[in-house]
Each structure stands twice: as C-alpha cells, then as structure tokens.
C-alpha positions in Angstrom: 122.0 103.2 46.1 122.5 106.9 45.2 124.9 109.0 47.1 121.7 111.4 47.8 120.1 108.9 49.4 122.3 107.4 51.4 122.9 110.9 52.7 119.4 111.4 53.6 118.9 108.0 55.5 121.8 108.7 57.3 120.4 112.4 58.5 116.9 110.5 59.3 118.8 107.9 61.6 121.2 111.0 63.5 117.9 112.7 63.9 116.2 110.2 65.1 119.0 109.3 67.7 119.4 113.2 69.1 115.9 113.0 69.3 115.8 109.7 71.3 118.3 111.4 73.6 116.8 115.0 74.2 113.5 112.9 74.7 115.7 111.1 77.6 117.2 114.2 79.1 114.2 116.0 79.6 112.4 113.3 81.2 115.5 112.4 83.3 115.4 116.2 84.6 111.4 115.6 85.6 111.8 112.8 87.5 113.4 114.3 90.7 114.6 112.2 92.8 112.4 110.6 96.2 113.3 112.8 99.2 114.7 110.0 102.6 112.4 110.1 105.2 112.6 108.1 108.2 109.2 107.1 108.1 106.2 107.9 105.7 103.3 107.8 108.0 99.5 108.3 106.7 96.8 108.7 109.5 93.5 107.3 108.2 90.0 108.3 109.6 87.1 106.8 109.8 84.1 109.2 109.0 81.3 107.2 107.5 77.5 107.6 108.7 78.3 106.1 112.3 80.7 108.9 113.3 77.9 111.9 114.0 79.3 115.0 113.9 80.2 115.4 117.9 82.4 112.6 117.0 84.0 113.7 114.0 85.4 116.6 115.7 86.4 115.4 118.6 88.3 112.6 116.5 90.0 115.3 114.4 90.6 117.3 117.5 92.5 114.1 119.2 95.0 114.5 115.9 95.3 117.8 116.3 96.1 117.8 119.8 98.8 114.7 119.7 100.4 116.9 116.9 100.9 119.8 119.1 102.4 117.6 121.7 105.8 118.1 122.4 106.9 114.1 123.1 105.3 113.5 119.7 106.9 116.2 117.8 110.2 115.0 119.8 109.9 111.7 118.4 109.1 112.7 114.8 112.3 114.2 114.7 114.7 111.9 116.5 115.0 110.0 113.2 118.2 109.4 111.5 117.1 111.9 109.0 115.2 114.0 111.5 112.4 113.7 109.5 108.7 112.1 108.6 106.6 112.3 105.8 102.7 112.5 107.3 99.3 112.9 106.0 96.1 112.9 107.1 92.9 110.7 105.4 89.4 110.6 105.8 87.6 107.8 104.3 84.0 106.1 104.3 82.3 104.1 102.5 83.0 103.6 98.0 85.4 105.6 96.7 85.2 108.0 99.6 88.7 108.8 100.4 89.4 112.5 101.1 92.9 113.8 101.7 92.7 116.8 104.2 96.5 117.3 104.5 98.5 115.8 101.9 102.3 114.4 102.2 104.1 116.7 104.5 107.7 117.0 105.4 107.9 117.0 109.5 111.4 118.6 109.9 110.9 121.0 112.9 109.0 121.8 115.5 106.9 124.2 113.4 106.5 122.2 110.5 104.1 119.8 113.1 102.3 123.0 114.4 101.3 124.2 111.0 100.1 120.7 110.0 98.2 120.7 113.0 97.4 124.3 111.9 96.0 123.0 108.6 94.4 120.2 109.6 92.3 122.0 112.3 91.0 124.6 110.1 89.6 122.3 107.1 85.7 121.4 107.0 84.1 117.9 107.8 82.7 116.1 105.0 81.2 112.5 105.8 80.0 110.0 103.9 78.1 106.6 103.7 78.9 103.1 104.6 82.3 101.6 105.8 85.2 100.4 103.6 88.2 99.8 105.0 89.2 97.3 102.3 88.5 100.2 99.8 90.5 102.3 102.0 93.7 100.0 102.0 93.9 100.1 98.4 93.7 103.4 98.1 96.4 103.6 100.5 98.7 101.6 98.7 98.5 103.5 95.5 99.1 107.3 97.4 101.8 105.4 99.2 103.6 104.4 95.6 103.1 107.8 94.4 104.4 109.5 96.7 107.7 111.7 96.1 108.9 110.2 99.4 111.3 107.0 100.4 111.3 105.8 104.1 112.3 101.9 105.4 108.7 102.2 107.2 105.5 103.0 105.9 102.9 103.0 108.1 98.7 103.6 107.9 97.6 104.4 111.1 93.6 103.6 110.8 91.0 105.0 112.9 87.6 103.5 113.3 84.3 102.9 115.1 83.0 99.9 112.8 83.7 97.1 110.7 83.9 96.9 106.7 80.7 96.5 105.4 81.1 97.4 101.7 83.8 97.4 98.8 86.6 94.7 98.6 87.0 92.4 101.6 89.2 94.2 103.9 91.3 91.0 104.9 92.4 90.6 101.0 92.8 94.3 100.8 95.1 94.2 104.0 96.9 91.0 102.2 97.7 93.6 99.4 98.4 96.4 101.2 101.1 93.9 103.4 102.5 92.6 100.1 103.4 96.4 99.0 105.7 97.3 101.9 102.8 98.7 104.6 102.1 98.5 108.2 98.9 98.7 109.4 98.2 99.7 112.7 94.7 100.6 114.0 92.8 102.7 116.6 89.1 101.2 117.1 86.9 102.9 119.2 85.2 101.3 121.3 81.8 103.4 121.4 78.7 103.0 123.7 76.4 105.5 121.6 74.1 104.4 119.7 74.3 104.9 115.8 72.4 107.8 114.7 71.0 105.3 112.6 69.9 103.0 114.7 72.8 100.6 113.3 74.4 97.6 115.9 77.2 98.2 117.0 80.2 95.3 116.9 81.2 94.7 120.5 84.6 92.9 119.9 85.4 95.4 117.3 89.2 95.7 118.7 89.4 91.5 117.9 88.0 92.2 114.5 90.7 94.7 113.7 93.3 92.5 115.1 92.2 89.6 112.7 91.4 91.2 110.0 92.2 94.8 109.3 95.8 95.5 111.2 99.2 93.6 110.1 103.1 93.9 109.1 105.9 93.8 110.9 105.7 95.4 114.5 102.0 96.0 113.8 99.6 96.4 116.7 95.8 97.9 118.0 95.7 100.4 120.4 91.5 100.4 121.4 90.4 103.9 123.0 87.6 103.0 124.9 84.7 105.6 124.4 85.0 108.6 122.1 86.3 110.8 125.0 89.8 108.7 125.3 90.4 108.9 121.6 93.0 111.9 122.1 94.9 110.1 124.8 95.1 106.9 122.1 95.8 108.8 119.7 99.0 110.8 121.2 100.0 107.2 122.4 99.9 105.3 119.6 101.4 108.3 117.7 104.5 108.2 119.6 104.6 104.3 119.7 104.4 103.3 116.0 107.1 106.8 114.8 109.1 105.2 117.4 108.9 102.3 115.6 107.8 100.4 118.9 105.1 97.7 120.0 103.4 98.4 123.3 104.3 95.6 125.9 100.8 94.8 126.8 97.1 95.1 126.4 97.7 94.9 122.6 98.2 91.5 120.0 101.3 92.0 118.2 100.4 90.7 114.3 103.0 88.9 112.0 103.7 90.0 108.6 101.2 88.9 105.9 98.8 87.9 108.7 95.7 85.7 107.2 93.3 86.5 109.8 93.9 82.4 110.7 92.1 82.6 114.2 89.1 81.7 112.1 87.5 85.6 112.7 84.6 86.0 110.4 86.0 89.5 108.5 82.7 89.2 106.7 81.0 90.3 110.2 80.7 94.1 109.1 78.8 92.9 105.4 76.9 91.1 107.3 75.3 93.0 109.7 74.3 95.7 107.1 72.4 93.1 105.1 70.4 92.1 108.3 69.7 95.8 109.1 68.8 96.8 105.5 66.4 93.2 105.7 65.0 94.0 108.7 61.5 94.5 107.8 61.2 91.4 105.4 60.5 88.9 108.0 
C-alpha cells in the first residue's frame, strides 16, 4: 500500500474517533442529571361529560384549597429531601389528557401557594367519555419522562364514573403497577343526576378498589357527594405524601393487584352500550 494512502486511512479513522467522542460529550452535557425528590406525585382529574361545570370547579377548587393548607404544605416538605415533584391532570375520555400544571418542584411554602396560584387561574376544558385505562398509560409515560427521581411515585385519581372507553383500565392499572406507580383514588360518590341523563354506578368506590387503584400502600378515600370533595381531597393529600394508609373505612390493595374479587371492570363499557342502545328495543 502506498505511503499516501496509508496516511489518509489513518486521518479518516482519527477523524472518525474525535468525532465519535465530541458526538459523546455533547450529548453527555444535555442529559442533566434527574433532580431527588422524595416523592413525584401527579393529581389526576376526572372531567369528562358527567362532571358539569358546578362540579368541575368545585373539584379544582378542593385542590386548590388542600394546597393552601398549611398541614399539607407541612408534610410536602418534611421529606428527607424536603421536597416533591407534583402536577396536576385533567383527563376524559380518548386521548384527552390535559396537563394544567406541569412537574413542579414543592420546596417551600411558597412554591405550594404559587402552584395553587397557577392552578386556580387556568380555564376548564372538558371532554367526552371516561378513560381511565387511557389515562394510566398516559401516566406512565409523563412519569418516565420526567426530569425527576423519587422512591415513590404516586397518581392520585379523581373520579365520578367508571371506564367506559379506551384500553381496559384493569390491564392499564397492571402496566402502570409493573412501571413503579401507585395508584390511589378519590371516587365521588355523586347523587346528581348526569346532565346526560347517564346511570350513575352506585358501588363506584368497590369498582375503584378492584379495578382502577393498586401498589404498594395503595388505598380509596370516597368523598361522599361533591360538597365533601375538598375535605377528601386535603385528607388524602396529606395521607398518601406521608406515605401512609388510613386505618379504616378504606381496602388497602397489594401490589400488582388482579382485581381477583371477580369485580366486572367491564361495568363502565357496559353501561354506555346499554344507554347508547336504548331506543333499539
């Protein structure tokens, strides 16, 4: 082989290596490293065609309020870190899943208040059916890419009804289980009627315990009636960032919980394809 040549191969290959390494450093300096949080928490809210708009505020009003409480803020910074990562969801039915507030560092007292700040001042937007299956996946994903590490991760879900569209919500909570999450959940127990003249699930607290909530520690904390959602909520708030179960009134789920009580989680599907077939009989 000529001299030339084997000069030239040997510039190609040092190129190639400096570039190979430059290439490395560069994407070494984008990738900052995940922030430690003692818990990432991710409140979840149900606002799909059941929840009229009285409810919708008074829902995002019970967040708003538990967030201004000062045994809640307390407890979000009692940590080892003394610090949470926390955002705030609203979901329906599809692909409908909104973030309001995204990830957040809660580090002081007025970190909290300006979340609360934030969250207060942003405008409703609803949407159509139920999917809390469709929900949970999302979840997992914003979870992963998050800039965030914590030992717990928690989704803190908020609802009035069962799933009745997208995946099946007991093989989405399976997934979400498998990726590292609690689940914990707030149904709301609600006398008024659907502004859609949709029925109403009257053991919807049982339905989330079989088929929606699970993980380690996880648990159901039922406000019964609209008007007791803000007490739940600052309850449950200071329970699961605590990193406690309540003693009673609430079914403590295992981790990777199958819904094995033989609960139909098919209920919410269901009931929609009797209502929208109502008039074929």
């Amino acid at each position: 082989m000529p001299f030339s040549a084997l000069i030239g191969g040997w510039r190609k290959a040092a190129l190639g290596a400096l570039s190979a390494v430059a290439l490395s450093s560069t994407a070494s300096l984008a990738q900052s490293p995940l922030q430690l949080v003692d818990l990432k928490l991710m409140l979840a809210v149900d606002v799909s065609g059941s929840v009229d708009f009285w409810e919708a505020d008074l829902q995002r009003d019970g967040y708003v309020q538990a967030l201004r409480d000062p045994t809640v803020i307390n407890t979000m910074l009692s940590g080892q870190t003394g610090r949470i990562a926390l955002s705030y969801i609203e979901w329906a039915g599809g692909d409908h899943q909104r973030v309001v507030v995204g990830w957040t560092v809660i580090d002081s007292p007025a970190a909290a208040l300006d979340f609360a700040e934030t969250l207060d001042v942003k405008p409703h937007m609803g949407g159509r059916r139920t999917s809390i299956g469709n929900m949970l996946d999302f979840a997992v994903k914003y979870f992963r890419d998050s800039r965030f590490f914590a030992e717990r991760q928690v989704i803190d879900i908020s609802g009035d009804g069962p799933n009745n569209s997208g995946t099946r919500v007991d093989d989405a909570r399976d997934r979400a289980i498998a990726s590292g999450l609690v689940i914990n959940a707030l149904p709301i127990l609600n006398e008024r009627p659907s502004p859609y003249g949709f029925p109403k699930l009257d053991d919807l607290d049982i339905y989330y315990e079989e088929c929606v909530v699970g993980g380690d520690g996880a648990f159901v904390i039922a406000a019964k009636g609209i008007k007791s959602f803000a007490a739940a909520v600052r309850r449950k708030m200071i329970l699961e960032v605590a990193g406690r179960t309540p003693d009673r009134a609430v079914r403590r789920v295992p981790a990777a919980a199958s819904g094995g009580g033989g609960y139909n989680c098919d209920i919410g599907e269901q009931q929609l394809h009797e209502f929208l077939n109502r008039g074929d009989d």
